[in-house]
C-alpha positions as CSV (number, residue, x, y, z in Angstrom):
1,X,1.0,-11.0,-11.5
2,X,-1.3,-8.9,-9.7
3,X,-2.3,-11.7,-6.9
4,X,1.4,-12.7,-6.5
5,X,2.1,-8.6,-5.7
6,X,-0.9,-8.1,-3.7
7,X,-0.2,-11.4,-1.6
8,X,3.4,-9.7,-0.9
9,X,1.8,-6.5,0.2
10,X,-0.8,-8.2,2.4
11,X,2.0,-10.8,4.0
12,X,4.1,-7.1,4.5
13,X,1.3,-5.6,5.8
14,X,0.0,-8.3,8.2
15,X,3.1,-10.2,9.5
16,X,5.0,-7.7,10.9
17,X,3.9,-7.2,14.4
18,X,6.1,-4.2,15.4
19,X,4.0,-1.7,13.2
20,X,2.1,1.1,15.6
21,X,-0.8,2.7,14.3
22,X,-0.6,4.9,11.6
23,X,2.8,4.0,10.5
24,X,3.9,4.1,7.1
25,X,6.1,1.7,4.8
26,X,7.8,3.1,2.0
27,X,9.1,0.6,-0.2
28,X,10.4,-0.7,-3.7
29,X,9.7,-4.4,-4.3
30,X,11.1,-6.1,-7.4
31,X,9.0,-9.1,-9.0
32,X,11.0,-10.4,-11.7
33,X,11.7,-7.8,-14.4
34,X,9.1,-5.4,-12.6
35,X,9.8,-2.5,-10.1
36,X,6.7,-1.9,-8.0
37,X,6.6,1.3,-5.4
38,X,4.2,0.8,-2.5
39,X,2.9,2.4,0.3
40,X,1.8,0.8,3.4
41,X,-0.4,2.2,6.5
42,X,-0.9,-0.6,9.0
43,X,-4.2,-0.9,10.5
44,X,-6.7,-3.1,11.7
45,X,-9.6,-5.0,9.4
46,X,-9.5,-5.7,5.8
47,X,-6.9,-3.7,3.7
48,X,-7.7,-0.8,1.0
49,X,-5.9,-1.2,-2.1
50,X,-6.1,2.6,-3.9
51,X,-4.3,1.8,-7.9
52,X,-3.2,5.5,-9.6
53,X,-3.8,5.5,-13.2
54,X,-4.0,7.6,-16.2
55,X,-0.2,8.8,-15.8
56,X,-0.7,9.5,-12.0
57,X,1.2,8.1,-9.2
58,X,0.3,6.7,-6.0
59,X,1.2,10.2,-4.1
60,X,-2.4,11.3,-6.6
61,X,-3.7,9.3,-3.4
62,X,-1.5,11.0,-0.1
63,X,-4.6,13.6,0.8
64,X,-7.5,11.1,0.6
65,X,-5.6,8.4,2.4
66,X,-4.8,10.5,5.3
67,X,-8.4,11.1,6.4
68,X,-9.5,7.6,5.1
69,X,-6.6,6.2,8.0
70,X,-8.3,9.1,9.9
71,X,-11.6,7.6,10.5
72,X,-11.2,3.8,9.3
73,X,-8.2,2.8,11.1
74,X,-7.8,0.2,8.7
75,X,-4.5,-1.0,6.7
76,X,-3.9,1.1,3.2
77,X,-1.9,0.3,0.5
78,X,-1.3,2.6,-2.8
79,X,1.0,1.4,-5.3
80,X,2.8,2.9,-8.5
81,X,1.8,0.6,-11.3
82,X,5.1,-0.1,-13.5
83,X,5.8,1.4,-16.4
């Protein structure tokens, strides 16, 4: 379940050549009986995957992703796990 999501994300996040830099993808993807909400940053080089936890949410992430984009240029991706 979690490769078949992350695949998704990664196929989002590297396919779609009319991203500019630092532009984000707000969006609700469905995987069978699961809801998933994920943020996308489009960058360049290998993606960051940040996973909230302990009854957070991915914005727990919005602050530290901004000056990680900031100086890494690279693709992030934060997710709200289901449930």
């Amino acid at each position: 379940m979690k490769l078949h999501s992350f695949f998704i994300i990664y196929l989002i996040a590297t396919l779609n050549p009319g991203w500019g830099q630092s532009q984000t993808l707000d969006t609700l993807i469905e995987t069978g009986t699961y809801r998933l909400h994920f943020k996308i940053t489009k960058g360049d080089g290998i993606p960051i995957l940040f996973e909230a936890g302990g009854g957070d949410n991915a914005n727990v992430w919005d602050s530290l992703t901004t000056q990680i984009e900031e100086i890494t240029k690279t693709t992030l991706i934060t997710y709200d796990r289901s449930g």
